[in-house]
C-alpha positions in Angstrom: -4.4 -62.1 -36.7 -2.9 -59.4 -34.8 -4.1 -59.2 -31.4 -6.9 -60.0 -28.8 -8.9 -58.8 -26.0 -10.7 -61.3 -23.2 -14.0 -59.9 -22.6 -14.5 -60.5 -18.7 -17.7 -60.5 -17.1 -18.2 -58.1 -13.7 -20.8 -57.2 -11.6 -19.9 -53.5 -11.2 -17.7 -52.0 -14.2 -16.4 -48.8 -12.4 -15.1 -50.6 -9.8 -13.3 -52.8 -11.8 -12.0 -50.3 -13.8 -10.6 -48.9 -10.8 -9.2 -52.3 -9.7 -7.1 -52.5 -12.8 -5.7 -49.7 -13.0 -4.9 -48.8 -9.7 -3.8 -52.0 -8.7 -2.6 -53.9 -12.1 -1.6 -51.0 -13.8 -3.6 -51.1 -16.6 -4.5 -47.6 -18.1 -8.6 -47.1 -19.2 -9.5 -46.0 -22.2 -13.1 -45.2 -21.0 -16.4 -46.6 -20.1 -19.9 -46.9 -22.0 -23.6 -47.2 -21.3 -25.5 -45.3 -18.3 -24.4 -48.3 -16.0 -21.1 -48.0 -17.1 -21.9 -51.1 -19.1 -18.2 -51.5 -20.7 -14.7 -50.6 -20.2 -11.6 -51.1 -21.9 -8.4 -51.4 -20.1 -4.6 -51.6 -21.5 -1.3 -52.4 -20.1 1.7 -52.4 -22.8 0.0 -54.7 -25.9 -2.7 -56.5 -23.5 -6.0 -55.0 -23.8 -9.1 -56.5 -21.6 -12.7 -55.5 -21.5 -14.7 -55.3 -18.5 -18.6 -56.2 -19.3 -21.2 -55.6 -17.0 -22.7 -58.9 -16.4 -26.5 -58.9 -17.3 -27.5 -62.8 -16.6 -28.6 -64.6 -13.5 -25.5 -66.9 -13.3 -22.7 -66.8 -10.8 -19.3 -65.0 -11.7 -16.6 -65.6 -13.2 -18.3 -68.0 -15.7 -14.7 -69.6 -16.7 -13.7 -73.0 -15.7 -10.2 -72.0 -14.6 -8.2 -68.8 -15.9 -9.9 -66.1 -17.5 -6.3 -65.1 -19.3 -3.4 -66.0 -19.5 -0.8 -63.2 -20.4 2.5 -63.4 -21.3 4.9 -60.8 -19.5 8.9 -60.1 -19.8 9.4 -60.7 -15.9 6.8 -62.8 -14.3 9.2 -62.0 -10.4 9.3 -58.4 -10.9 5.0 -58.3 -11.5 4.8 -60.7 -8.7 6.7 -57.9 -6.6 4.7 -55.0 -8.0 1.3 -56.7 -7.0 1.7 -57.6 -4.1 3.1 -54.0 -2.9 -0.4 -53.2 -4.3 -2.3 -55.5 -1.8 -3.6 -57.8 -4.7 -4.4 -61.4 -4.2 -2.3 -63.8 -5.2 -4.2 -67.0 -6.1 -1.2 -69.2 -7.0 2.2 -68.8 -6.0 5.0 -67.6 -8.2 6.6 -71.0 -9.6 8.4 -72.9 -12.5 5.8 -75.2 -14.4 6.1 -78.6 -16.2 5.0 -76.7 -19.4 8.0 -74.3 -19.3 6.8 -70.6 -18.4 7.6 -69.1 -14.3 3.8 -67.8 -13.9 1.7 -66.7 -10.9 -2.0 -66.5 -10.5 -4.5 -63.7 -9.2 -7.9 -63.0 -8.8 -9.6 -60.0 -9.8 -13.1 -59.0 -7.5 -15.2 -61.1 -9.8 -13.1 -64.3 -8.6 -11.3 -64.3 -12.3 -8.2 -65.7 -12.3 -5.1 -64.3 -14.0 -2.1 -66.2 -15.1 1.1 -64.1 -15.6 4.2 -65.8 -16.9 7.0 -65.6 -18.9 9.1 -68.2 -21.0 11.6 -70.0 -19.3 13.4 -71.2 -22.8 12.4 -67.8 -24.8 14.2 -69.1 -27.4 12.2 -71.9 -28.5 9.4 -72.4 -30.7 6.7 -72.7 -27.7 2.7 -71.0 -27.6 2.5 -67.6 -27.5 6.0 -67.0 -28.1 5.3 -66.2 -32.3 
């Protein structure tokens, strides 16, 4: 395997579009559909899509995070976002499974963990 993308449900595609980029500095590599239905966004090797929801069901449909994405300075991310007035849904820390991560929530109420490795060199997930 080589890569992924989280498919994230959201009520109104050009506005999230617009959300991640301008705010989480993610770059778009366009929309599809008349609604726009779908959108592709990418910061550095993390791509997401951004599906226009078409059920009944309340949003997000996740039971806790969304993603979790691995970044080289979890502090200096923290500091970037919240310059750009985005909420953050957990507080920068140090976990008991060894990564310093912080949460936010996108408009949909997704949350986003971004972390980095506290021992890099070690065998731990998402390191390989």
């Amino acid at each position: 395997m080589i890569r992924s993308m989280p498919v994230l449900q959201v009520t109104d595609v050009t506005r999230s579009e617009r959300f991640y980029c301008e705010k989480l500095g993610f770059k778009s590599h366009g929309t599809w559909g008349d609604g726009p239905d779908f959108c592709i966004v990418q910061r550095g090797q993390v791509t997401i899509a951004l599906d226009r929801s078409r059920g009944d069901g309340p949003l997000p449909n996740n039971q806790y995070w969304a993603a979790y994405i691995y970044v080289k300075d979890a502090d200096a991310l923290h500091a970037e976002f919240s310059r750009n007035g985005v909420e953050i849904a957990r507080a920068l820390e140090d976990t008991f499974y060894g990564s310093r991560d912080f949460d936010i929530r996108d408009l949909d109420g997704h949350l986003l963990a971004f972390g980095h490795d506290l021992k890099p060199d070690t065998d731990e997930p998402g390191l390989a």
